[in-house]
matplotlib code that plots the C-alpha trace (Angstrom):
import matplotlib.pyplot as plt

x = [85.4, 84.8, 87.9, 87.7, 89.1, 89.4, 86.9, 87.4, 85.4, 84.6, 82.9, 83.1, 83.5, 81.5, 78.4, 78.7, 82.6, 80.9, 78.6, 81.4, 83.1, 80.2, 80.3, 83.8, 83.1, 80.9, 84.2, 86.5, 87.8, 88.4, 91.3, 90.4, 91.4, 89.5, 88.8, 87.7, 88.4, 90.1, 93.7, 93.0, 90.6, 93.5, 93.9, 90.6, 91.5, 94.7, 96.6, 94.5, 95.4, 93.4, 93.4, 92.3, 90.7, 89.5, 85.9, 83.4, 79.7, 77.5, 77.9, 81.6, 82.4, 86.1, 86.0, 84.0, 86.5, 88.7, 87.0, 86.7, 90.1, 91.3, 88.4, 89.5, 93.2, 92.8, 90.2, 93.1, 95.8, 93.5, 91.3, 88.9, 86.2, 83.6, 83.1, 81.0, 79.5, 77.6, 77.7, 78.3, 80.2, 83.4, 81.3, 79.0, 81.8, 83.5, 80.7, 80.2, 84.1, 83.8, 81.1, 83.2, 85.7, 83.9, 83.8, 81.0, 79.4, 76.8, 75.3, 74.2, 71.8, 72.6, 70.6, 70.1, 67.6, 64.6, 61.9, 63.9, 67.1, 70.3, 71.0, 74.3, 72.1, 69.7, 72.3, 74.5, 71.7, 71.8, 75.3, 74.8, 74.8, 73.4, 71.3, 70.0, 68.3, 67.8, 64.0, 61.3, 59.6, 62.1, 62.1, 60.6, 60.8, 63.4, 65.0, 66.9, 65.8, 65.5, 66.4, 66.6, 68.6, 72.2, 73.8]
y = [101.3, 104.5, 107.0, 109.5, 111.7, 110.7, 109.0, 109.4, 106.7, 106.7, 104.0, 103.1, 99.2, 96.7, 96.5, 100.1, 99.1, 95.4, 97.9, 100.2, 97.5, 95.9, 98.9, 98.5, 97.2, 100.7, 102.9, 100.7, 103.0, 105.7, 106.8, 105.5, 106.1, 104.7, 105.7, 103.9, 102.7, 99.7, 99.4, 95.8, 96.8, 97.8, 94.1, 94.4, 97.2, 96.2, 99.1, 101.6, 103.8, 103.2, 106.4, 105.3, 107.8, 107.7, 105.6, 108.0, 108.6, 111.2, 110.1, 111.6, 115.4, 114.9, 111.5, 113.3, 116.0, 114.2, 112.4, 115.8, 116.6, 112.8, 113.3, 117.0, 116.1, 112.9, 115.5, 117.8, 115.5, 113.4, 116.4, 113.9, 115.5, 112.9, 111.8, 108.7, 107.2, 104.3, 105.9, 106.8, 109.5, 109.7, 109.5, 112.5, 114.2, 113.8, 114.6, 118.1, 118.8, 117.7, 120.1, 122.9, 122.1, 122.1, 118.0, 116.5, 114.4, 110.9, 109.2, 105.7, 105.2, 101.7, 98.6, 98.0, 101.1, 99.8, 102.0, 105.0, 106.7, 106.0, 109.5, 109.7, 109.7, 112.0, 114.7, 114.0, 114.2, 118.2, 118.0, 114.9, 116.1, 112.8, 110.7, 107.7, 105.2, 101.6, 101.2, 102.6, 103.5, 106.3, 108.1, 111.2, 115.0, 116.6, 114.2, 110.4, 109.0, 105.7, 104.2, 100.5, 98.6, 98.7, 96.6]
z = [73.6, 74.7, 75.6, 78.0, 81.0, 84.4, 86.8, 90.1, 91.8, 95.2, 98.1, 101.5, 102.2, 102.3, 100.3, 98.6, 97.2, 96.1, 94.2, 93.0, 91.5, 89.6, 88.1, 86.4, 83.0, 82.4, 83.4, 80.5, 78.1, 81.0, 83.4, 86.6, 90.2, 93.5, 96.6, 99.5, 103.4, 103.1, 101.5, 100.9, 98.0, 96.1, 95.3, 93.6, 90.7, 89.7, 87.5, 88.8, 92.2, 95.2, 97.9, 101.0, 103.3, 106.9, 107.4, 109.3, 109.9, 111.4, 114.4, 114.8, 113.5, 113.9, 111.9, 109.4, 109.4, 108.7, 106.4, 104.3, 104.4, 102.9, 100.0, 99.4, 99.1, 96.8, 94.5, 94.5, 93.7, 91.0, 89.2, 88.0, 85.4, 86.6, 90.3, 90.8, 93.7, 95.3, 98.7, 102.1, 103.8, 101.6, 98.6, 99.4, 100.5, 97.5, 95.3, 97.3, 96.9, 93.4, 92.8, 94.2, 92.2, 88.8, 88.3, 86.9, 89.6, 89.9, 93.0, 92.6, 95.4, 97.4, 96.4, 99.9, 100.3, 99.1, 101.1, 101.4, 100.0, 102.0, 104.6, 102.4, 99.2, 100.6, 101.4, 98.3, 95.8, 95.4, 94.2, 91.6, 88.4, 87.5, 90.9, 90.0, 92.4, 91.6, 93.1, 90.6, 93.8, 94.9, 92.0, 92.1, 90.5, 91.8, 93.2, 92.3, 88.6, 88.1, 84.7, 85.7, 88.1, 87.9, 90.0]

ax = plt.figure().add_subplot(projection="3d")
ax.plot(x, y, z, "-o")
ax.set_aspect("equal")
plt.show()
């Protein structure tokens, strides 16, 4: 088992948190928190913290706002050295924060985008330290890798 800093792992709902938390066993050894929409979820990572923060899209500047403002406040209170994502707004939100703030930073494109990489992963993808997608046919220099799929 691996031991390490702290993971801050962040998803909206729905299919990017199912992918999030497939993701679990890799994080063991680690001191997680999560962060997601949905205070249910917190049923789903018992003795780890869940932050929740606001749901928004592109569609809405305020809700993306304040959005921001949830991710940057969790960042602050958490100082994870690693950020991880599997996507949408608070995810590349918190990867640009994270970046700012010296964390180390991973996207995890959604299985779902098959033909082309989610908008989220499209704009998070220049502050991913590591951006992996999960289609061989996305891959591409300068942008996602693909080293098999993941989830």
């Amino acid at each position: 088992m691996r031991t390490g800093g702290k993971v801050l792992a962040v998803a909206s709902g729905g299919g990017h948190w199912v992918q999030l938390m497939r993701l679990r066993p890799a994080l063991e050894g680690y001191e997680v928190a999560y962060c997601s929409v949905h205070p249910e979820y917190a049923e789903q990572v018992p003795g780890c913290r869940l932050h929740v923060v606001h749901d928004s899209n592109a569609k809405s500047k305020w809700g993306v706002l304040r959005t921001a403002l949830g991710i940057l406040w969790v960042l602050l209170k958490e100082r994870p050295a690693v950020v991880l994502s599997t996507g949408a707004a608070p995810g590349g939100l918190a990867l640009f924060f994270a970046k700012k703030l010296g964390a180390k930073t991973i996207w995890i494109d959604s299985i779902a985008n098959a033909e082309v990489l989610s908008l989220s992963g499209q704009k998070a993808g220049r502050y991913a330290d590591l951006w992996l997608t999960q289609w061989p046919e996305l891959a591409a220099d300068g942008g996602p890798e693909y080293s098999g799929s993941v989830l």
